[in-house]
N, C-alpha and C positions, 0 to 999 in steps of 0.2 A: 834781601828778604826782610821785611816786615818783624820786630822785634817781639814779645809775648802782650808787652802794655800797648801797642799802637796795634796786635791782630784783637784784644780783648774791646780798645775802644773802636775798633771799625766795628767789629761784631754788632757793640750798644749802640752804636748810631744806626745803624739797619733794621736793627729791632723796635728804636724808637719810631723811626722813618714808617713802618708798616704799622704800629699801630696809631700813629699820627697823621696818616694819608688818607684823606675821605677818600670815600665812592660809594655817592650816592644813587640813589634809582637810576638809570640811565646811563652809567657811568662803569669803568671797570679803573684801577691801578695795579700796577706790576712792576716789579723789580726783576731782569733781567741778572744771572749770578754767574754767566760763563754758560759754554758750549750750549744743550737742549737745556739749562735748568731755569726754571720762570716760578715765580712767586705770582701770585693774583690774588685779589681783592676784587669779590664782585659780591651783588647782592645779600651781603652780610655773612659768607662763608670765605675762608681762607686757601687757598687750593697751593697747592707744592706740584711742580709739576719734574718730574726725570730727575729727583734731588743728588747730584752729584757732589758730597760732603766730604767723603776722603783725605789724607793727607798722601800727597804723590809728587815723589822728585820730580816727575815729568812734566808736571801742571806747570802751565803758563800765568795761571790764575790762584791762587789760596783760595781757600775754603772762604766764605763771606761769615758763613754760619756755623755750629757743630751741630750734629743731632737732639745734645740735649735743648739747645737751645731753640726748638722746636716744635713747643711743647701746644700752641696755640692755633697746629694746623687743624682742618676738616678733611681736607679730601687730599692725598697723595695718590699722584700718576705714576706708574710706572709703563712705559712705551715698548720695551724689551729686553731681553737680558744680557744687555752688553753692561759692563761695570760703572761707566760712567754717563747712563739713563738706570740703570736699576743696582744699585750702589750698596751692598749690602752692609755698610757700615752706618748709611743713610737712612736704611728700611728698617733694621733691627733695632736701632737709635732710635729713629721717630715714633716706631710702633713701643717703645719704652715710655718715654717722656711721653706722650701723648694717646689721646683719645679718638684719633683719625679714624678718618676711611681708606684703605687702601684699593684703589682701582688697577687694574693691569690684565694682559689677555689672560683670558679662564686657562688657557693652553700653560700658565705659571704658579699657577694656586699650591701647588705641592712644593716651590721655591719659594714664594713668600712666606709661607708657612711655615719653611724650616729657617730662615732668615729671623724668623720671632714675632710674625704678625699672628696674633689669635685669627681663628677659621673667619667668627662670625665680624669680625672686621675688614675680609679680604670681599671684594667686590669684582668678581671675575669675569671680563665681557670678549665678544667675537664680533669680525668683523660683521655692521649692518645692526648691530643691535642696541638699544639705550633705553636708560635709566632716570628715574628722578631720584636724588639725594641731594637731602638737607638743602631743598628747595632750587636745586641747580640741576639742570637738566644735561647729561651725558650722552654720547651717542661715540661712539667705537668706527673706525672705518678701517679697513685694512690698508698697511704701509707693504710695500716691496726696498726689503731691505739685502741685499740686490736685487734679489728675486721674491715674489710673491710666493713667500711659501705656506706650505702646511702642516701642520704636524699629522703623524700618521692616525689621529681622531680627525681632521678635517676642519684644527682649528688653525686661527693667527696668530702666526708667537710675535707679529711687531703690527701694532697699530696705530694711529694717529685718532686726537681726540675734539670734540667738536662740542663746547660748553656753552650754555644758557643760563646765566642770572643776573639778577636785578635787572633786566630788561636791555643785556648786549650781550653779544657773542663772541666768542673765540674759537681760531685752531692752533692747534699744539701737533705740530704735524709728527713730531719725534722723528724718527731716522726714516728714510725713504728717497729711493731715488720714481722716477715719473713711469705708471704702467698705465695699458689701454683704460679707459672710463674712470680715472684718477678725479679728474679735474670736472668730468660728467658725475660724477659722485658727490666733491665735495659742491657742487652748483647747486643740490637738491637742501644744502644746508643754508645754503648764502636767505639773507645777507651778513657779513661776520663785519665786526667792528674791528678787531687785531688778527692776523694772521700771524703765526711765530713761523719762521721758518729755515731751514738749513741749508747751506750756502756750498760747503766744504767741495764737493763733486766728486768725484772717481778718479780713476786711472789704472793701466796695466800695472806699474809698479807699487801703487800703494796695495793693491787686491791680492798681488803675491805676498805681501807680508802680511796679509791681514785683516789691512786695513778697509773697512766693508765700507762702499760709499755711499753718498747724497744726492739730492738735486745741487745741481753749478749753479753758479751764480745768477744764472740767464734762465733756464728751468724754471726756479723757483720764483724769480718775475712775470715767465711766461702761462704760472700754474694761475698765480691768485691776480696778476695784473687784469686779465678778461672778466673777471668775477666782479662783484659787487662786495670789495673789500675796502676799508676804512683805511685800513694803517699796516702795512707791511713792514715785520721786525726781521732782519737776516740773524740766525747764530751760527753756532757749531762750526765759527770759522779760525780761533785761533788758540786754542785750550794746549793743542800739542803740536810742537814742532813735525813738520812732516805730514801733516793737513790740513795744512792754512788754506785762506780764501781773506781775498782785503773786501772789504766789506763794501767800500766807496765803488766798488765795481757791481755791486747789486743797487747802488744806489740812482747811478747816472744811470745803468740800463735802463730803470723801473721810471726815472723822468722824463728820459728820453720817449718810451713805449710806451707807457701808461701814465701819465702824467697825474688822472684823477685820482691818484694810488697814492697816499701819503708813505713816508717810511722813518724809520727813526733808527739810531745809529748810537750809541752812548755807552758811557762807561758802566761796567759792570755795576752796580749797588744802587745806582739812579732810580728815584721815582717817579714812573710817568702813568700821568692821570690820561685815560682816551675817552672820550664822551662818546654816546649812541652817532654811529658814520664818520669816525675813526678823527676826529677834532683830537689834538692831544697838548700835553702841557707837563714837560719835563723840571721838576720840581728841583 
């Protein structure tokens, strides 16, 4: 483990790293931090996406960041409420030190809320519907995390997010494994520059203990490889012992089938710049 002085300077190089990473018009940069959590840089907003912050014996990963040190976001996503996509050490921290936006399904406004996000800072969306904020444009699609569900209002308590600024696109799929008109849904967005997306998969035995699954490895090439996607990024494959996924096995799929399909693969805190039709360049 990582001692106090070498977790304080990883910390300052990542902080530096983001604010020293152009992305200009046309252009988006992201920092990848473990399992769904993604940093972006696009069209002059800062976005946090699933900010998984925590300290946790079980992390495969430390923390990159703390909350306080957070203080320079715009928009935080929250995809659902499992603890490591809606983090409330993460939420309560960032909505502290900072002057965010918080986004997340309307179906959790009453948990962001008590978490310590003020009202008029919570941005609460269902699936099919979107937003302009701070010049970035939102759109909500519903996730089946096993199952498509609802809550008994007839909302999605787990969504995946589909962002516009500075002139490129992103999905942030968050948790989800593949339901009917998925892929018919996310085509009405295309074309997207970076696809983020989760690898881990299912099983009988991980679903008895808990553990609520993904798109596999193959899925998740077979969602956005047919699409009009720039650069496919695999996560959520090795945070915790007991749901891994090797990632090189999303990679040779998506060569082999989709060739036009760029992907990237990297160490957690890496900066990579993707230009408009998924061009990238890992800093």
């Amino acid at each position: 483990m990582p001692d106090g002085q070498d977790v304080v300077r990883s910390h300052a190089v990542l902080l530096q790293s983001i604010d020293d990473t152009p992305a200009p018009p046309g252009s988006l940069a992201f920092w990848w931090l473990g399992q769904q959590t993604f940093i972006v840089k696009a069209g002059g907003v800062r976005l946090f996406f699933d900010p998984y912050l925590a300290e946790n014996p079980r992390r495969n990963k430390p923390p990159l960041l703390t909350p306080e040190e957070c203080s320079e976001f715009d928009l935080v996503f929250c995809s659902h409420d499992h603890s490591d996509h809606l983090d409330p050490t993460a939420i309560g921290g960032i909505a502290r030190a900072s002057r965010a936006l918080f986004v997340a399904p309307r179906a959790l406004g009453d948990r962001m809320i008590a978490l310590g996000v003020p009202p008029e800072r919570f941005v609460g969306l269902n699936g099919g519907e979107s937003i302009d904020l701070l010049g970035a444009n939102v759109a909500a699609i519903p996730a089946a995390h096993e199952f498509l569900d609802l809550t008994s209002e007839g909302l999605n308590p787990y969504l995946s997010y589909i962002v516009r600024a500075g002139g490129v696109g992103l999905y942030h799929a968050g948790d989800t494994v593949w339901w009917e008109g998925m892929q018919r849904e996310l085509a009405t967005h295309a074309p997207l520059d970076v696809a983020f997306v989760p690898i881990n998969g299912r099983d009988g035995e991980r679903y008895r203990r808990g553990c609520i699954g993904n798109l596999s490895f193959a899925e998740a090439c077979d969602l956005v490889g047919p699409l009009p996607v720039g650069l496919a990024v695999p996560s959520h494959y090795d945070m915790f012992d007991g749901n891994r996924e090797d990632p090189a096995r999303f990679v040779d799929y998506l060569e082999a089938k989709y060739p036009a399909v760029r992907s990237w693969v990297g160490p957690a805190g890496t900066a990579v710049v993707v230009r408009a039709g998924g061009e990238f360049t890992a800093l």
